[in-house]
N, C-alpha and C positions, 0 to 999 in steps of 0.2 A: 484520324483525319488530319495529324498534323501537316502533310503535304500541301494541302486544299487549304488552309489557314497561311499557310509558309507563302505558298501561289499567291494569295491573295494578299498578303501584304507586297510583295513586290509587286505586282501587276499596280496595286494602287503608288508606290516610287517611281514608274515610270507616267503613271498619270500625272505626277505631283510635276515630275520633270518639264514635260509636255506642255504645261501651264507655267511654267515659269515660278513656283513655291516649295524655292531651297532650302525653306523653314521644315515644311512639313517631313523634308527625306531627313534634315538634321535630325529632328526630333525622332526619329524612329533606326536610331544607328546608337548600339550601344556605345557609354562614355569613354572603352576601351579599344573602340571597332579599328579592322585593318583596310586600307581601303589603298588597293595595288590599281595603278595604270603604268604598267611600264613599258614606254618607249624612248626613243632617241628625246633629250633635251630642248632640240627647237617647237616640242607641241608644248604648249604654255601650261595643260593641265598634266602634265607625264609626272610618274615621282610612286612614291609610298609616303599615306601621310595616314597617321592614328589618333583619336580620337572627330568629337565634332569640327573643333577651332579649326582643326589640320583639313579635313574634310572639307569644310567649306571655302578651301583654297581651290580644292580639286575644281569646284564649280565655277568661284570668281575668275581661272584660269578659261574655261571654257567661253565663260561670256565676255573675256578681254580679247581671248583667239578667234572665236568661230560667232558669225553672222548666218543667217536662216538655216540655224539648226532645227535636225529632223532625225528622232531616234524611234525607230521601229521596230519592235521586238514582236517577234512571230510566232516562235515558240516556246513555251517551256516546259520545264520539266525538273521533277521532284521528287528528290528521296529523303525520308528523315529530316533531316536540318538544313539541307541543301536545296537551292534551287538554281537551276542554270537555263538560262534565255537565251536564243539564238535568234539575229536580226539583221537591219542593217542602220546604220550612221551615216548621215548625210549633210554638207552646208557646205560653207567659204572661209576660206582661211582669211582673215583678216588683212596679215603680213602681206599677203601675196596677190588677194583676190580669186586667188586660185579653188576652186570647186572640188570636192571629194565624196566618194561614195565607196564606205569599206562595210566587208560582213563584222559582226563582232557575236563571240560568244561572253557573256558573260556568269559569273560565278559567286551565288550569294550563300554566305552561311549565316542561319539564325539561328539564335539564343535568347529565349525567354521573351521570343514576339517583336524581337527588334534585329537587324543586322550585326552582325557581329565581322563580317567578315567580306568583304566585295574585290574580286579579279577581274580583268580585261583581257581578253584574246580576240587578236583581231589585228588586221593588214599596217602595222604602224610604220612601215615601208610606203604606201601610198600614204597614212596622213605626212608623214614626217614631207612627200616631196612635196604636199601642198603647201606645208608651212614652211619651204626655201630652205635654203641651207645651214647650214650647225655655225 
């Protein structure tokens, strides 16, 4: 039943999100984790950053760019070490004021009960026009 284990540690990372406790998702991302959003340079949290210290950029990013943020994740789903959420991402670009609402898949690999590995798929064409030009 590693799946239902795998599930349930993510499903509790986006809870942690949801609430605003970057502590709790740090603590559960191994000290070597990959952790991929890549899009164009004007979204404040875009990039490949490893480990936590780098990680915890990705969020400070997030909470410098986007105001009434809303992540909703709908489904998942589980193979082995892998689990991948499909949802959507929603709020205001900061820079702009500008409002956005993209689908996003995302793509989590675990190792030994903690993240090892996290991707972003998902319209970075509409955030990038919310967040103005390059």
């Amino acid at each position: 039943m590693k799946e239902n284990e795998n599930t349930t540690l993510i499903q509790s990372l986006y809870a942690a999100f949801g609430r605003g406790d970057i502590a709790f998702i740090l603590d559960r991302v191994t000290p070597d984790a990959q952790w991929d959003f890549e899009a164009p340079a004007n979204i404040p949290y875009a990039g490949q950053r490893k480990g936590p210290a780098e990680i915890a950029g990705f969020f400070q990013g997030l909470d410098s760019g986007c105001t009434d943020m809303n992540l909703a994740p709908e489904h998942f789903v589980a193979q082995s070490d892998l689990v991948a959420t499909f949802g959507r991402f929603w709020g205001t670009a900061k820079a702009t004021g500008k409002r956005f609402d993209v689908p996003y898949a995302h793509s989590f690999t675990v190792r030994d009960g903690k993240v090892a590995e996290f991707a972003n798929f998902g319209d970075t064409a509409a955030l990038s026009s919310a967040f103005g030009s390059l």
